[in-house]
MIVEXZA-899229 format. One line per 10 residues: number of its first residue (from 0); for each residue x, z, y of C-alpha. Coordinates in steps of 0.2 Angstrom, whole numbers. Each point is the difference from the previous one (the first is absolute). Example, Ala and Ser with C-alpha at 12.3 -4.5 7.8 and 13.67 -1.06 7.14 Angstrom:
MIVEXZA-899229
0> 62,39,-22  6,-3,17
***
This chain:
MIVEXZA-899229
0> 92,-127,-358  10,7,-15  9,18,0  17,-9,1  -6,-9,18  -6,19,6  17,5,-5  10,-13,8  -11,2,16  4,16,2
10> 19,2,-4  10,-1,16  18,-8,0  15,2,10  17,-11,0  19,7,-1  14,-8,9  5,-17,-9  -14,2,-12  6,13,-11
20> -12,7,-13  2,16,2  6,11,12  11,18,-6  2,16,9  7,18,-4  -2,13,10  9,15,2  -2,19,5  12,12,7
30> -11,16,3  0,16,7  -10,14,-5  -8,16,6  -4,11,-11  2,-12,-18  4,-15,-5  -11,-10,-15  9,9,-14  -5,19,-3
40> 4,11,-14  -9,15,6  -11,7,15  -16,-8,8  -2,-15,12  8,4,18  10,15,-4  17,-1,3  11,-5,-15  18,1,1
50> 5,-9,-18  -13,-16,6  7,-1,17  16,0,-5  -7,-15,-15  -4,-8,15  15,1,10  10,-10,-15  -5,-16,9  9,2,16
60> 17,9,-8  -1,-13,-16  -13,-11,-4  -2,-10,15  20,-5,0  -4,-6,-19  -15,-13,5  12,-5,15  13,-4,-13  -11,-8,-10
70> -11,-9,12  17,-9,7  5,-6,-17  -15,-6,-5  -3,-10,17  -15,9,7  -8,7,14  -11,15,1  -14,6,12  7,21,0
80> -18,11,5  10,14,10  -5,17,4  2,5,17  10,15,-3  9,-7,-13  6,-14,16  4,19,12  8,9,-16  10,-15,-7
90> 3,-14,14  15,-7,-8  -10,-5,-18  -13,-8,11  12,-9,11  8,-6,-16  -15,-5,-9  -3,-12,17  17,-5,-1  0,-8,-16
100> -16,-10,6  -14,9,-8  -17,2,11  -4,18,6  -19,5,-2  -7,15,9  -4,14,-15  -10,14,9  12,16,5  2,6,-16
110> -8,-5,-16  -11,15,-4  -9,2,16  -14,-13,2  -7,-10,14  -17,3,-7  1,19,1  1,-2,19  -6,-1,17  1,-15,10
120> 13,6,12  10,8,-15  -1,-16,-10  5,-10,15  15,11,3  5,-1,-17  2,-20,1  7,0,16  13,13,-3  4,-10,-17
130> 3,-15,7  11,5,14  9,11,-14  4,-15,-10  5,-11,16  12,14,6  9,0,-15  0,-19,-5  -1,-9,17  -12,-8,-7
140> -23,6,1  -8,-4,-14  -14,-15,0  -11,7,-13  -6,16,-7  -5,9,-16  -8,17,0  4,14,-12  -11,-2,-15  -9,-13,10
150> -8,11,11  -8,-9,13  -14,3,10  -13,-10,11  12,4,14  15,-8,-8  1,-17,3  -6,1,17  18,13,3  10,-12,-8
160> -5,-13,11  1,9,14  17,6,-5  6,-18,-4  1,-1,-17  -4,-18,-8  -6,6,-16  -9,12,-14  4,4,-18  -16,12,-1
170> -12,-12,-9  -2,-2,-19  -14,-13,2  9,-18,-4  12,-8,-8  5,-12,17  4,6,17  -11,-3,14  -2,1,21  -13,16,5
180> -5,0,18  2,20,6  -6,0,15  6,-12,13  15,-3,-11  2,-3,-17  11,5,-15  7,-7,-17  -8,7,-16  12,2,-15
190> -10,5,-14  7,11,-14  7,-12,-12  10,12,-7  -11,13,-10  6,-11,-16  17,4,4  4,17,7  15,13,-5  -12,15,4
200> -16,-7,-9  7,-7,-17  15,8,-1  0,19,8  -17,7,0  -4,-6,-18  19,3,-9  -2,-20,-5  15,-10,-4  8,-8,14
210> -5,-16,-8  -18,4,3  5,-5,18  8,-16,-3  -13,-7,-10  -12,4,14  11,-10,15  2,-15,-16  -17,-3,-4  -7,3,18
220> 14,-16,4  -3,-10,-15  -20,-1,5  6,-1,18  11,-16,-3  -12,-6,-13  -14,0,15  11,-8,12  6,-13,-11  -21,-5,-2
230> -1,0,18  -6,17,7  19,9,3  2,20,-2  9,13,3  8,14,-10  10,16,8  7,15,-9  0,19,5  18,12,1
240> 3,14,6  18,5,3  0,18,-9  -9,-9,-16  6,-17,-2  17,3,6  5,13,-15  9,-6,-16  -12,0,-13  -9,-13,11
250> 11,-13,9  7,-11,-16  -22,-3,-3  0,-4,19  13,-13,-2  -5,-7,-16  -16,0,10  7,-8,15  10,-15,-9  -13,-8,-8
260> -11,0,12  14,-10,11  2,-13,-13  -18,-4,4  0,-17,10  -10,-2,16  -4,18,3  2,4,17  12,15,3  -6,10,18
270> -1,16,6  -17,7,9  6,-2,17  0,-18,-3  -14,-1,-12  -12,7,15  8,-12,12  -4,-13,-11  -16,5,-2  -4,2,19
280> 7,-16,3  -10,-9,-9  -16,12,2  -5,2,-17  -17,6,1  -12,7,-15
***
């Protein structure tokens, strides 16, 4: 047995709906923060910071009706990763957000207080009081969850099951969704695709171009479709957050972006709502 019959042994394979190559996602957030959002000019980790709060807050005032615009020229839907507080403080952005069709994902309480730094009856409060934030604002409860940072625990899943949730964005370890069992139940795993493509990590934190990003969402779909066209279909998702990608200097890249990725034929254009549905209907496995 050669190398190349290991390899093809151990590569799993999934199908997309009418047998796309490749599937596209882009998540959203619409955070709220604590004591400080990512960008800080001065002070130390957890104290309070009134400049980077208010950095943050541009998303729900600004930002977030920008990618709106955008995301309804353009033809797209969005999966938006909600912060609890953001859904009490704000209800009529959330509800409008769920009113033009994007999914609502459960986004801890606030972005800057992690699951991970808790007990198990805080960190179950925290979900549960996020959710039911989100549906009393939207009329809608969220089917998946991200935590802040990707905190999760060894308890998480077994909460999100338990509070009903479908699905996990907490993993980095693939490139494919796949069924977990938790438990008596069982969730959705939607790996992080998206660390190739994300406003905070290529664009914010590092003072790149905002080009930087683009490349990183191209090239991901490119070897994506490429893959799928040779049989084994792939899937490719981008990273925004409202109080980054939604400013000026940003959005005409994000569009650029945008359209010529949708020029791309046979890419399957979802959201993660029905990316995990897909998945558990057809009980992907690793």
């Amino acid at each position: 047995m050669t190398w190349r019959d290991t390899l093809s042994r151990s590569r799993r394979t999934v199908h997309w709906p009418q047998g796309q190559y490749a599937a596209a996602t882009i998540g959203v957030a619409l955070e709220a923060f604590e004591n400080q959002s990512q960008l800080r000019l001065a002070g130390r980790p957890g104290q309070r910071d009134s400049f980077s709060l208010s950095y943050g807050e541009y998303g729900v005032r600004v930002g977030v009706w920008r990618l709106l615009e955008l995301f309804d020229d353009l033809a797209v839907k969005a999966s938006f990763s909600v912060s609890g507080r953001l859904a009490r403080d704000w209800p009529d952005v959330v509800k409008a957000v769920a009113d033009a069709g994007h999914d609502l994902v459960g986004h801890g309480w606030v972005n800057d207080v992690f699951l991970n730094e808790a007990d198990a009856g805080a960190e179950r409060d925290i979900i549960v009081r996020t959710l039911d934030a989100i549906e009393k604002a939207a009329g809608t409860r969220p089917t998946g969850w991200a935590s802040p940072a990707n905190s999760s625990t060894e308890r998480t899943k077994q909460i999100m099951v338990d509070s009903g949730l479908t699905w996990s964005g907490d993993d980095a370890s693939d490139d494919l969704p796949y069924v977990e069992p938790v438990g008596d139940g069982r969730l959705a795993v939607l790996p992080k695709t998206n660390l190739s493509a994300n406003d905070l990590i290529h664009w914010i934190l590092p003072t790149n171009s905002p080009q930087v990003f683009a490349e990183g969402f191209a090239d991901t779909l490119a070897v994506a479709w490429a893959e799928g066209e040779a049989g084994r279909p792939q899937w490719a998702d981008m990273v925004l957050h409202c109080h980054m990608a939604g400013r000026p200097a940003f959005l005409p890249t994000l569009r650029r972006c945008l359209l010529e990725a949708r020029r791309r034929e046979r890419v399957w254009w979802t959201t993660k709502d029905t990316l995990a549905a897909w998945t558990l209907e057809n009980g992907f496995a690793r």
